[in-house]
TORRO-256167 format. One line per field, with one value per residue (C-alpha): residue number from 1; x, y, z negated; residue in three letters. Coordinates in steps of 0.25 Angstrom, whole numbers, always signed. Example, Ala and Ser with C-alpha at 12.3 -4.5 7.8 and 13.67 -1.06 7.14 Angstrom:
2
nr: c(1, 2)
c1: c(+49, +55)
c2: c(-18, -4)
c3: c(-31, -29)
rest: c(ALA, SER)
END
This chain:
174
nr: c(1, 2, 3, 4, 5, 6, 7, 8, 9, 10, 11, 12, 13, 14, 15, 16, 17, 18, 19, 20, 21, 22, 23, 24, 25, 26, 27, 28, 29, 30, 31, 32, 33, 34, 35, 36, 37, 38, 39, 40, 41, 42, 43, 44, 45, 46, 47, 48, 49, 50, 51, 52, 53, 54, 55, 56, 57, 58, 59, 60, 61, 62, 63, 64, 65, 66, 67, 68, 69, 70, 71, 72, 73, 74, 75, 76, 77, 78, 79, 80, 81, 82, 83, 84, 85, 86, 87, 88, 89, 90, 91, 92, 93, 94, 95, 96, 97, 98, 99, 100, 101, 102, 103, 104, 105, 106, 107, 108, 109, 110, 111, 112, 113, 114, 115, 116, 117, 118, 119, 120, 121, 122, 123, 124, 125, 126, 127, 128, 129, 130, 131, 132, 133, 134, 135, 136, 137, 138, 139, 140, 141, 142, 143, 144, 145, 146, 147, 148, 149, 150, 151, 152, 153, 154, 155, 156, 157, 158, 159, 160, 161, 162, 163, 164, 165, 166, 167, 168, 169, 170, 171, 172, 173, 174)
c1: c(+128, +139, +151, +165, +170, +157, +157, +171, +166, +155, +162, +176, +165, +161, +174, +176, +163, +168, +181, +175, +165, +175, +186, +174, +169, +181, +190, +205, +212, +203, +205, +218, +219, +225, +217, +230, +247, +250, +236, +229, +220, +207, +216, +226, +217, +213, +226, +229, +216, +218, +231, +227, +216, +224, +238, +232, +218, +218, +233, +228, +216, +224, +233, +222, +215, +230, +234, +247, +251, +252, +262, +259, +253, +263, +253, +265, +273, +262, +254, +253, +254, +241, +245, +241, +226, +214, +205, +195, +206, +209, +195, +193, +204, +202, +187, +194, +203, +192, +181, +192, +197, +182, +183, +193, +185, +173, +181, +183, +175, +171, +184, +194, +193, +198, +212, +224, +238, +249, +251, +265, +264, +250, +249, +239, +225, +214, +207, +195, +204, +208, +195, +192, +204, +202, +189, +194, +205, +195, +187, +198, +204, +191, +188, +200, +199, +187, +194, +202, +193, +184, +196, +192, +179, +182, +191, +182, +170, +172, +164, +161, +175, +175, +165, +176, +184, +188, +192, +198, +211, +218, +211, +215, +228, +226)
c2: c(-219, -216, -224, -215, -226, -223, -208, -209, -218, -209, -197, -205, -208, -194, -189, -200, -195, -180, -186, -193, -183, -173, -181, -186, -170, -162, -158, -163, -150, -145, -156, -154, -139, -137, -124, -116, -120, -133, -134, -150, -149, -159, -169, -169, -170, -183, -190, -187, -193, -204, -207, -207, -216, -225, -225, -218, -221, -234, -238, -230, -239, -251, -246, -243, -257, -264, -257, -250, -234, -227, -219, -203, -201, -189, -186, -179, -191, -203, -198, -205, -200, -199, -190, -200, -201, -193, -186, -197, -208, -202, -202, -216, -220, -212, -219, -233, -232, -224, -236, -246, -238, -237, -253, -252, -240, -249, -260, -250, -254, -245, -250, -248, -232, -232, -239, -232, -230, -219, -209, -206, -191, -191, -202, -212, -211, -218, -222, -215, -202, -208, -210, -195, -191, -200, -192, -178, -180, -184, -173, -163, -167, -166, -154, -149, -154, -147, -135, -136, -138, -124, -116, -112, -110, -101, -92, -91, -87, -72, -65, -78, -82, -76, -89, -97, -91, -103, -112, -102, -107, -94, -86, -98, -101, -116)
c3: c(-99, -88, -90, -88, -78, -71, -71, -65, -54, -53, -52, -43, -33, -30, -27, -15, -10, -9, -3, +9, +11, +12, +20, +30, +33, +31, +41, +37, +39, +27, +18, +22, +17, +5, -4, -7, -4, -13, -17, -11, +0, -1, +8, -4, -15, -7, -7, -21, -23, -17, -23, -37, -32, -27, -36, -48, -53, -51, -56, -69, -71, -69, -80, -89, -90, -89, -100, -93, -93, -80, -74, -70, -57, -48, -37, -30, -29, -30, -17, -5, +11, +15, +28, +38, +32, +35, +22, +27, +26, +13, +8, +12, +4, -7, -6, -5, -17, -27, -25, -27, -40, -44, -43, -55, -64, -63, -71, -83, -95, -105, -114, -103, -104, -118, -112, -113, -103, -104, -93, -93, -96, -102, -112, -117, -107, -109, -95, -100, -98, -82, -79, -82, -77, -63, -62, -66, -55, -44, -45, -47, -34, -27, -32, -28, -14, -13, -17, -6, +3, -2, +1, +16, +12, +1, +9, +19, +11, +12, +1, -7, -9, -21, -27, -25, -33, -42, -31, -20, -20, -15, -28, -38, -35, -31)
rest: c(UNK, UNK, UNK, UNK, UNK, UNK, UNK, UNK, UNK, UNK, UNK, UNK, UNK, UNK, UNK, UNK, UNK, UNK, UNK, UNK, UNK, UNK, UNK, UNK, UNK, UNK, UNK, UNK, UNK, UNK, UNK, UNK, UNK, UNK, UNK, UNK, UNK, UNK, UNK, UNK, UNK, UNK, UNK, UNK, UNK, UNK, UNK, UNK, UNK, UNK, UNK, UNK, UNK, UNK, UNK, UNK, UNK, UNK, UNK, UNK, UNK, UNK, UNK, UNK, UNK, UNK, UNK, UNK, UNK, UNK, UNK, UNK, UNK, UNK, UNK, UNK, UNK, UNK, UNK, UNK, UNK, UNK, UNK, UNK, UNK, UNK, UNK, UNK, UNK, UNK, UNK, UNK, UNK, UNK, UNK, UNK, UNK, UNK, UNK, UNK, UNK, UNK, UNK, UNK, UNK, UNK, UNK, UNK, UNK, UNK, UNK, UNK, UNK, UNK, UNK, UNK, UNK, UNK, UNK, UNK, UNK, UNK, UNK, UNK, UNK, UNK, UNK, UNK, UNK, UNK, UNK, UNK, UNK, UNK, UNK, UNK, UNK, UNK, UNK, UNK, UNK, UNK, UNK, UNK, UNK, UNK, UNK, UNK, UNK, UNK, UNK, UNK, UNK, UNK, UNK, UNK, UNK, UNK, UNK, UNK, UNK, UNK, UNK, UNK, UNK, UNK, UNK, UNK, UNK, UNK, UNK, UNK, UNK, UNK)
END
């Protein structure tokens, strides 16, 4: 029987995978180009990625097994410059951070996922619900990266842009 630490871990890897894959064969001017005005480009989605990596995963983690509540986490105020960084530097990072935070997750024992901490405006969670949480968010940015990334694609696909329907970013509103 699969452990939930080591679906996670299963599932954490994947996403560094797509991201290096895409960093290394993708131009940078379309992981830089956002699907629709105020919507993240792929680029984006990385750096928020990469923050919560690095000052919110594994700060969260930390608090579980100490016993400690966490503050809220204000992507809009907690995010770091990455301007000077290329997506591949980016995904490298990203990379560097998520195999140390798997370091952490593979110290989880069965008992720790029933521990508790309070999130400022959502109460008592259990780890058990961050670890679900950690992997929902992953794979939401990714697949909204890749969103992002479709949009050219989709526009330019004459007849059949009508498939795409449910991701066309000029048809859905985002």
């Amino acid at each position: 029987m699969t452990t939930l630490p080591s679906q996670v871990r299963m599932i954490l890897t994947t996403t560094v995978e797509r991201w290096e894959a895409l960093t290394d064969m993708l131009p940078a001017d379309l992981l830089s180009r956002p699907p629709a005005p105020g919507e993240w480009s792929a680029r984006q989605c990385l750096e928020h990625l990469l923050d919560t990596e690095h000052i919110l995963f594994p700060v969260r983690l930390q608090a579980f097994l100490t016993g400690q509540d966490f503050p809220s986490f204000n992507p809009g105020k907690q995010s770091s410059d990455y301007s000077t960084q290329t997506p591949a530097e980016l995904a490298a990072a990203f990379t560097k951070q998520r195999v140390e935070n798997m370091v952490l997750l593979d110290t989880l024992t069965p008992q720790d996922l029933s521990r508790t901490a309070r999130h400022p405006e959502l109460g008592p969670v259990s780890l058990e619900q961050m670890l679900h949480q950690w992997v929902a968010h992953d794979l939401n940015h990714t697949v909204q990266a890749e969103r992002a990334l479709m949009q050219p694609f989709i526009v330019g696909s004459g007849p059949w842009r009508s498939f795409f329907k449910d991701h066309d970013a000029a048809l859905t509103g985002a």
